[in-house]
C-alpha positions as CSV (number, residue, x, y, z in Angstrom):
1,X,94.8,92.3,85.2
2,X,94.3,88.8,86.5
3,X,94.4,87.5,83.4
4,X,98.1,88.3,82.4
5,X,98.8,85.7,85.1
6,X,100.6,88.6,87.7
7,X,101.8,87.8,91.2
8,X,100.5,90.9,92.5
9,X,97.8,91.9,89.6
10,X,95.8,94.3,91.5
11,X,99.1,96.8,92.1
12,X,98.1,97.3,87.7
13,X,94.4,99.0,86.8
14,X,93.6,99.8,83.4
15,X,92.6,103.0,81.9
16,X,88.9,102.2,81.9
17,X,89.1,101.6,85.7
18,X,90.7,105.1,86.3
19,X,87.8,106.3,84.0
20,X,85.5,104.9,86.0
21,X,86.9,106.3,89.4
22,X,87.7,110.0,88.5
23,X,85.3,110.8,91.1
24,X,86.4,108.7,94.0
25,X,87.7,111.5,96.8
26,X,89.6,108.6,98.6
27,X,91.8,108.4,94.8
28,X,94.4,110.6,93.9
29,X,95.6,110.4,89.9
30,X,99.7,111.4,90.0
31,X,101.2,111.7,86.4
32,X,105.2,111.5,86.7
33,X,107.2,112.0,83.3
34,X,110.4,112.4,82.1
35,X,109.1,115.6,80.2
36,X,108.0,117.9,83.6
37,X,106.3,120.4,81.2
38,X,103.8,117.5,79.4
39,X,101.5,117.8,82.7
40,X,100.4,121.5,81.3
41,X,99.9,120.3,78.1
42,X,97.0,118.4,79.1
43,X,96.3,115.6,81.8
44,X,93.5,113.4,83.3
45,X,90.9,115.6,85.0
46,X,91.5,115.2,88.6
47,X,95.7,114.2,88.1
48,X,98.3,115.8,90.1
49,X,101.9,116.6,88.9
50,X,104.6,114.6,90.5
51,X,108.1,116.6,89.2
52,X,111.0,114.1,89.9
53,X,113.3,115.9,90.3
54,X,111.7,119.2,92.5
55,X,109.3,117.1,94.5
56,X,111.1,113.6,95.2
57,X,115.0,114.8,95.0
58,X,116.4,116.4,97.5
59,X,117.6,119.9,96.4
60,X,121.4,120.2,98.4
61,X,121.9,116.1,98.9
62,X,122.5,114.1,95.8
63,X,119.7,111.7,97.2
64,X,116.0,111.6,97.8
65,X,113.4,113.7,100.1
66,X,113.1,112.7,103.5
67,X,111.1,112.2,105.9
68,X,110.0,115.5,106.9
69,X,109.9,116.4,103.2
70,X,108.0,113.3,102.1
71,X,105.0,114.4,104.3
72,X,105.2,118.2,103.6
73,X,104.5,117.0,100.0
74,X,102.0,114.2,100.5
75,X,100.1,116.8,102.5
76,X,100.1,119.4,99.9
77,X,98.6,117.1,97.6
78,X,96.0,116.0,99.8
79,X,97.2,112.6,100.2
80,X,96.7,111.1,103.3
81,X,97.9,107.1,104.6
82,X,94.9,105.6,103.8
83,X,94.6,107.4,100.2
84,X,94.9,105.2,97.4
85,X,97.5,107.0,94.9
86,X,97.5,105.9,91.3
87,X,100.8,106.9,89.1
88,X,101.0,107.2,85.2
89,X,103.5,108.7,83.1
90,X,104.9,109.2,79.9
91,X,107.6,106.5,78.4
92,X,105.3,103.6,79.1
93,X,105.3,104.5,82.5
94,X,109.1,104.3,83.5
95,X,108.8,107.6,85.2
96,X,105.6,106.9,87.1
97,X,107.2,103.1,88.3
98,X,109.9,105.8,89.5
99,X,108.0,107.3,91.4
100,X,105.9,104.4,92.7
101,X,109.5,103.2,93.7
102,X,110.1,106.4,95.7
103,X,107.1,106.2,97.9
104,X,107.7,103.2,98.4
105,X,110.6,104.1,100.2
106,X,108.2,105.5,102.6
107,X,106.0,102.7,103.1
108,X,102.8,104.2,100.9
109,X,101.9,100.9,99.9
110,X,97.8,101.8,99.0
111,X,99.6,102.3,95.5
112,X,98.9,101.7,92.1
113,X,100.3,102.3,88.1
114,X,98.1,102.5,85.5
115,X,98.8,99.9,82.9
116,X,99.7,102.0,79.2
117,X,100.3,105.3,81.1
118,X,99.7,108.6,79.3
119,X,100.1,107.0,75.9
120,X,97.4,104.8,76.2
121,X,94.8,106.7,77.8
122,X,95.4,109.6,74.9
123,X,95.4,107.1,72.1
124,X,91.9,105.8,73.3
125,X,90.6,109.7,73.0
126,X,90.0,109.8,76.7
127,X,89.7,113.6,77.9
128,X,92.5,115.3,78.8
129,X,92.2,119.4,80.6
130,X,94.9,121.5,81.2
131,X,93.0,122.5,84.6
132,X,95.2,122.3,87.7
133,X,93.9,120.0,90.2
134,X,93.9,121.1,93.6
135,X,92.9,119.0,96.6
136,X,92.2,120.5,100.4
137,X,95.3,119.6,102.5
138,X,95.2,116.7,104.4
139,X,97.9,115.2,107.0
140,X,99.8,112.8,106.6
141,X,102.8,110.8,108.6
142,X,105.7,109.3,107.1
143,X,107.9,106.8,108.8
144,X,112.0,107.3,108.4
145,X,112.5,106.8,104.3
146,X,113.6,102.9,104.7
147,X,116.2,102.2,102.2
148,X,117.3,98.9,103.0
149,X,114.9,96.7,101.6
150,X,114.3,98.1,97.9
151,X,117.4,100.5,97.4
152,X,121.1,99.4,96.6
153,X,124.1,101.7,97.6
154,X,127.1,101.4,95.6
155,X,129.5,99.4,98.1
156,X,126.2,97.4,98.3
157,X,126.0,96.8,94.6
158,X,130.3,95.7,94.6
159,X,129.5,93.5,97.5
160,X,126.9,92.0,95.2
161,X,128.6,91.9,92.5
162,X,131.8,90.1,93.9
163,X,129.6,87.2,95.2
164,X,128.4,87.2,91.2
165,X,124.9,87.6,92.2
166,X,122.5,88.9,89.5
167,X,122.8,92.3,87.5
168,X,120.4,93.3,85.6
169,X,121.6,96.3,83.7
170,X,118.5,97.6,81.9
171,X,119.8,100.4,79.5
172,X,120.1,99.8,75.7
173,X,122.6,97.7,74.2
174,X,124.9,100.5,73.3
175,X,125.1,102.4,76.5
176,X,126.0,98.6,77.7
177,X,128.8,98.3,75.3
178,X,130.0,101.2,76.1
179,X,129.5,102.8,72.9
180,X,126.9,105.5,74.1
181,X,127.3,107.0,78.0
182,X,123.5,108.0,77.4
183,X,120.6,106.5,75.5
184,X,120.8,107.8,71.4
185,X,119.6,111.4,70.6
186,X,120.5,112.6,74.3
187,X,123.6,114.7,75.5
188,X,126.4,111.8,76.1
189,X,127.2,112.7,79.1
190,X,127.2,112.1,82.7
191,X,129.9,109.4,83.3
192,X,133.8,109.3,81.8
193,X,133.8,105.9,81.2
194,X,131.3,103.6,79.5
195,X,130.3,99.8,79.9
196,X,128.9,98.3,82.3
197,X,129.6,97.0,85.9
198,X,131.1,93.5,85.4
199,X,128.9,90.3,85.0
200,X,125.8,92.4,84.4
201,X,123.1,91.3,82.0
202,X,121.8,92.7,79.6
203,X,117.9,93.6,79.6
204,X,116.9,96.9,78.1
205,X,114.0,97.5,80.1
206,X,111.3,98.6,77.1
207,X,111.3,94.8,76.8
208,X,108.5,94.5,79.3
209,X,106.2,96.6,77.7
210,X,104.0,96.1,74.2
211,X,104.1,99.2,71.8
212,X,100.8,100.9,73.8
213,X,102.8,101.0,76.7
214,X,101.0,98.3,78.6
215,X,102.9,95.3,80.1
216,X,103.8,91.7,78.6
217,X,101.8,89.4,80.4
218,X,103.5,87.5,82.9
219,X,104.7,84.5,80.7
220,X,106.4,86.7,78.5
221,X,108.1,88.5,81.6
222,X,109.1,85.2,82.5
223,X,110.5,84.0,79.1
224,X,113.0,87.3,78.8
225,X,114.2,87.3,82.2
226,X,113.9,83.5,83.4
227,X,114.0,81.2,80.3
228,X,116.5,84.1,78.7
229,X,118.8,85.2,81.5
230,X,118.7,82.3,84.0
231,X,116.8,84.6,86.5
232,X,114.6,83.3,89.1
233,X,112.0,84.3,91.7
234,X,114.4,83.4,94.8
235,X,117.6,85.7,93.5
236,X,118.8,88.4,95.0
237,X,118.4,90.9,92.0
238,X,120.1,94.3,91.6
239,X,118.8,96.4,88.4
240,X,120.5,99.6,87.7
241,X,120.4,101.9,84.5
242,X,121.5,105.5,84.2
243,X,120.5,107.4,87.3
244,X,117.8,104.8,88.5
245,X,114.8,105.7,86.4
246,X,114.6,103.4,83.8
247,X,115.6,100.3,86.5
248,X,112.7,101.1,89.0
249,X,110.4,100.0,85.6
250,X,112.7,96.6,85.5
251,X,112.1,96.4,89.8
252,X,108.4,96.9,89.2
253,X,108.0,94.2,86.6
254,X,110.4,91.5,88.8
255,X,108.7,92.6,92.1
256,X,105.3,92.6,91.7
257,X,104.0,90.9,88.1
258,X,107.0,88.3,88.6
259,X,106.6,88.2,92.4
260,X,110.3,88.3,92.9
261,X,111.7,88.5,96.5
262,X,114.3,90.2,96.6
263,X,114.8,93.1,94.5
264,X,116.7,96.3,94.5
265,X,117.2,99.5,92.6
266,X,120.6,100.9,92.2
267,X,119.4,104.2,91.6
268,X,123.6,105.8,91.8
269,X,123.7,103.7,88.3
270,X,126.1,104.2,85.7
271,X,126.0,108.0,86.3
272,X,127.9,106.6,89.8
273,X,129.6,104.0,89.0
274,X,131.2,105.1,85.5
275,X,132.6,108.0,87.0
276,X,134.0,105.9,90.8
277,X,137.8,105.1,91.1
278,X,138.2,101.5,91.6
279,X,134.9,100.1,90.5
280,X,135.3,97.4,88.1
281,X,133.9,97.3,84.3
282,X,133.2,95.7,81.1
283,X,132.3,96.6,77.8
């Protein structure tokens, strides 16, 4: 991935990679999509289901596993700290960026994506089984999920958005007029009001990505977020979409191929914000 001129290039490998490491017991293949039931249709041989919403949300809290949690679950799947994990997904990867983003929350930086996801490795004719991988336990320990550094909370997000710091609200155009409350051919639901939060701009976050799913190289990141929207690798960047899915794909892309410093995911999103008392909008 060198070659695309990346910050951090090694945190992408490409399909022929994974192809070549299937049998590496210190690698463990997670495929995260926004479609939970694709997994059993058929998967990389050796690939582990990641459910976002069972396995990284919390099931009372309207927030993410914790600590305890986080381990139980790394164990299961026979993860341990020094396992490398490699995340793909459906959607050009926006789910498995998702949840990349989520164990980073935890620290598990021995973490990689692979670059064109699901798509690409089908569309090459790689194999695909519907056998469910299963791993012997292993143990693992989790330090207190830190939040701070890569997660915005909404007072967080006013704060940042009264000092007119950088928005970056990655959902399509029409959800950011206000004329959708969900991307087109979902339920529009979810939040009474649409827009967006004021001074946001607008970056729909499929933008990064070519049509097989892999990512723009890193001077076409830099033309639609820099030379486009103003952005630089010094801001203080908040990126937000819907419920924080589609924004931890913008995070990746500004954190580690544009090498940004300072970059958080508003996973509360419009789903939050459209439906607070007292939070300021646009359309």
């Amino acid at each position: 991935m060198a070659d695309k001129g990346y910050a951090n290039a090694d945190v992408l490998v490409s399909t022929e990679w994974v192809a070549d490491n299937l049998n590496d017991g210190n690698i463990r293949l997670l495929e995260s999509n926004e479609d939970v039931l694709l997994y059993d249709t058929g998967h990389i041989p050796g690939a582990q289901k990641i459910d976002w919403q069972e396995d990284l949300n919390d099931a009372v809290v309207r927030d993410y596993v914790g600590q305890n949690q986080f381990q139980e679950l790394m164990g299961r799947l026979g993860i341990s700290n020094d396992t490398t994990v490699v995340f793909y997904g459906d959607k050009s990867n926006w789910w498995a960026t998702y949840a990349f983003w989520v164990f980073q929350l935890f620290g598990h930086t021995n973490a990689k994506v692979m670059d064109g996801g699901r798509q690409k490795w089908a569309d090459e004719g790689r194999e695909l089984t519907t056998d469910s991988a299963s791993y012997p336990a292993a143990s693992y320990t989790a330090p207190a999920r830190n939040d701070a550094a890569i997660r915005a909370m909404r007072d967080e997000v006013l704060a940042h958005q009264q000092a007119g710091l950088p928005l970056v609200d990655v959902r399509s155009p029409a959800e950011f007029s206000g004329e959708l409350l969900h991307m087109a051919d979902y339920p529009q639901e979810g939040s009474l009001r649409g827009g967006h939060i004021a001074g946001a701009r607008n970056v729909p976050w499929a933008r990064a990505a070519h049509d097989d799913g892999t990512f723009k190289s890193a001077d076409e990141l830099r033309a639609i977020y820099e030379e486009e929207q103003g952005l630089n690798a010094a801001d203080d960047v908040v990126a937000y979409c819907r419920i924080g899915e589609r924004s931890s794909h913008t995070w990746f892309v500004l954190t580690y191929l544009l090498g940004y410093d300072k970059v958080r995911n508003y996973d509360g999103s419009w789903t939050e914000w459209g439906n607070a008392v007292g939070l300021p909008i646009e359309k």
